[in-house]
Structure formats: C-alpha cells, structure tokens
C-alpha positions as CSV (number, residue, x, y, z in Angstrom):
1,X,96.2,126.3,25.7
2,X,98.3,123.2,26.5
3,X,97.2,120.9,29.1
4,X,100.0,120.0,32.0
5,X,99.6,117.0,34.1
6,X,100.7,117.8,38.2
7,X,101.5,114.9,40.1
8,X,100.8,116.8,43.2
9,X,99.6,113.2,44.8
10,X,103.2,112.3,45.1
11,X,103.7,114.7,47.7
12,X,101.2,114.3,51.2
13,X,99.5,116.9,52.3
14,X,100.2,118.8,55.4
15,X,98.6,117.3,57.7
16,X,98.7,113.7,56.3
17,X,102.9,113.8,57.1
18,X,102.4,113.4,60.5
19,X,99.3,111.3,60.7
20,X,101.3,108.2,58.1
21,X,104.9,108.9,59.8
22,X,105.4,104.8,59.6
23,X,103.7,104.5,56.2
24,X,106.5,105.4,54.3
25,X,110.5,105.2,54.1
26,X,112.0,108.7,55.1
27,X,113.3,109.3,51.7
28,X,110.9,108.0,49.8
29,X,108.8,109.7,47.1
30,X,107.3,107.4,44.8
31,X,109.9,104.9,44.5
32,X,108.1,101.9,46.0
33,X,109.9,98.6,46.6
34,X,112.7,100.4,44.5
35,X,116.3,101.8,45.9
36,X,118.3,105.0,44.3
37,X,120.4,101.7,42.8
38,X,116.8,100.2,41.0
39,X,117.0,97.1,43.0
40,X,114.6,95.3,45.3
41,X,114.3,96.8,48.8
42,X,112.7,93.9,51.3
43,X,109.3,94.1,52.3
44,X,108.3,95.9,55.3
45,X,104.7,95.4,57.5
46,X,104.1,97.6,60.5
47,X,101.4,96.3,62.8
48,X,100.3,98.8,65.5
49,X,98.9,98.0,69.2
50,X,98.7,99.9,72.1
51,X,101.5,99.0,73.3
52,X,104.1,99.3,70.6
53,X,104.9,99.4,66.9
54,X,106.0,96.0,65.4
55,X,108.3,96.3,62.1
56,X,108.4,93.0,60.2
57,X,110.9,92.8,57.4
58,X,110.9,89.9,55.1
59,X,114.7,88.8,54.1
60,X,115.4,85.5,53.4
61,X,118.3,83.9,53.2
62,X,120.1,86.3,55.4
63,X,122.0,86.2,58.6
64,X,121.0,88.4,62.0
65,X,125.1,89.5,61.6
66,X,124.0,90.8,58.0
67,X,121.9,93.7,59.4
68,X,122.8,97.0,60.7
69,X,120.4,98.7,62.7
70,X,120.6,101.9,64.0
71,X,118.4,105.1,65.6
72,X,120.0,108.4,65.1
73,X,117.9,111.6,65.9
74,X,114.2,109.8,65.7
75,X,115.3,108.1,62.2
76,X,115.7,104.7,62.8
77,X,117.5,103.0,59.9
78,X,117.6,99.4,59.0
79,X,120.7,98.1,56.3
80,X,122.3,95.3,54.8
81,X,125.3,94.5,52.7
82,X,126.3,91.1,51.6
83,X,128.7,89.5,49.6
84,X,128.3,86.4,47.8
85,X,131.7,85.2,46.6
86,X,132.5,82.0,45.3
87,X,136.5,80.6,45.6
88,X,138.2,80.4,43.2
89,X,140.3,76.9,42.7
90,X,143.6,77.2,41.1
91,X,144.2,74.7,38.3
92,X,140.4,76.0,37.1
93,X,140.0,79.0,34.2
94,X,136.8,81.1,34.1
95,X,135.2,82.2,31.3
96,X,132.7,83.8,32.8
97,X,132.5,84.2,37.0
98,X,129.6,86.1,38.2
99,X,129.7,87.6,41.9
100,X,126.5,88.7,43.9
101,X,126.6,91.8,45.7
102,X,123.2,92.8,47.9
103,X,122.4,95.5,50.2
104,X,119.9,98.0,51.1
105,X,118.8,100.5,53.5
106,X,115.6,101.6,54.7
107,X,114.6,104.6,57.3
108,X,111.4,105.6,59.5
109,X,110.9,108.2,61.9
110,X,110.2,107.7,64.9
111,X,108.8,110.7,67.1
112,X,110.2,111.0,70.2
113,X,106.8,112.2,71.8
114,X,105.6,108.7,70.5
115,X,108.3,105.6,71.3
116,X,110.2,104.8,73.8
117,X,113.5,104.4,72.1
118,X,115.4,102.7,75.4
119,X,113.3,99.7,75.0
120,X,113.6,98.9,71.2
121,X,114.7,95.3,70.4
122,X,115.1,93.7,67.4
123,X,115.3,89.4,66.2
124,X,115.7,87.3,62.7
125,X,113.9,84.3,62.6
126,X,113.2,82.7,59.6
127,X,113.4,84.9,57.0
128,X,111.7,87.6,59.1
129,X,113.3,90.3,61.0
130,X,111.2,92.0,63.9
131,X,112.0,95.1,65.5
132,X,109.5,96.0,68.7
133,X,109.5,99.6,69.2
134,X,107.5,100.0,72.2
135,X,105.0,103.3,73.1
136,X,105.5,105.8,75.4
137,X,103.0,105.5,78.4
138,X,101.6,109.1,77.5
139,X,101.1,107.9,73.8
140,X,99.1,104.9,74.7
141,X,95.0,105.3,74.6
142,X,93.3,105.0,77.3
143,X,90.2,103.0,77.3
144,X,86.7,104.8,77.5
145,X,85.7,106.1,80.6
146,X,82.4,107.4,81.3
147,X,81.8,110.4,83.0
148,X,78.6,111.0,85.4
149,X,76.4,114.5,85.1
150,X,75.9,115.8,88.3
C-alpha cells in the first residue's frame, strides 16, 4: 500500500470562502506574493472597521497614473504596468542594454450585500496606495443593546 500525500488545505472549506472573501486574491491558490509570470506582486493589508474596508498596497517608486483600478461585477481589480526605458544617445554602442518592464494585477471580491461600491475612493501617497471601500449601512454592527424582561 503506497502512501499519497492530499493537499486538501490548499483549497478552503465551504464555509470558510465566504467568511475570508478579502483574505485572499480571487485567483489565488497557493501562490503567495507570486504572479502566473513568478515575479513579486506588492504587498497588500486590509484593515477592517465598522465603517469600511481599508486596502493598503505597498508600491514604491510608482506613480498614482501607473495604477489601474477597476470594479467589474463585485471583483475589484487593482494593476500596474510600467516601463523603465533608458535613451539611447546616438554616437554611443551598447554591449549590453538592459530594460525594466513591471506590472501586476491583483483582484478581491467585494459582495455587493457588503460595500457600497458608489463611494469607493482610492490615493498614492508615499509608496502606499489606499483604496477605502466603505460598508453598507445594513452590513455595519450595531452596538449592544439590552433588552428588558417584562
């Protein structure tokens, strides 16, 4: 009898996909910090209130024009490409002229029961990009209330 490792853990149980429906990129099944191209996606934190969600993405070096944000049937999808590209000068010969290429794209979905996509806004400020995705009144908690036996 042969032994077979499962790596059932990759995959979230039932009820865990809609309880962690921020934790995780859309498409992403084990390949943390990696994309399909085996580069380095940009760090993301997601800090929850009552209020709202707050997506933090670290990305230094970049320009707000560099990012593309969009929210397309509850996926809301955050990309970048760049292009480094030195001139070239004309009485110079390369040997040897290396270009720089980045870009990226990461998606969440948002329920619609959940945010309220109208309001979403989004700023770069150093190094950090901040999309505030507020809550739906309905989704917000209420504070405890006590209730009197009669």
């Amino acid at each position: 009898m042969a032994l077979v490792k499962s790596n059932f853990a990759a995959f979230p149980s039932f009820p865990r996909l809609f309880d962690d429906f921020f934790t995780r990129d859309l498409f992403d099944l084990g390949n943390r910090g990696q994309s399909f191209t085996n580069t380095t996606l940009p760090s993301v934190n997601i800090v929850e209130n009552n209020e709202s969600f707050a997506v933090e993405m670290a990305a230094p070096g970049m320009r707000k024009e560099d990012f593309h944000i969009q929210l397309n049937n509850e996926v809301l999808t955050i990309s970048s490409q760049k292009e480094n590209r030195n001139e070239f000068k004309e009485n110079e010969r390369y040997t040897r002229h290396e270009f720089s290429y980045q870009s990226f794209e990461r998606s969440f979905h948002l329920p619609k029961t959940v945010v309220d996509e109208s309001k979403i806004q989004a700023q770069y400020e150093n190094g950090i990009l901040r999309i505030l995705i507020p809550k739906k009144e309905e989704a917000k908690l209420l504070p405890p209330r006590t209730i009197v036996v009669q």
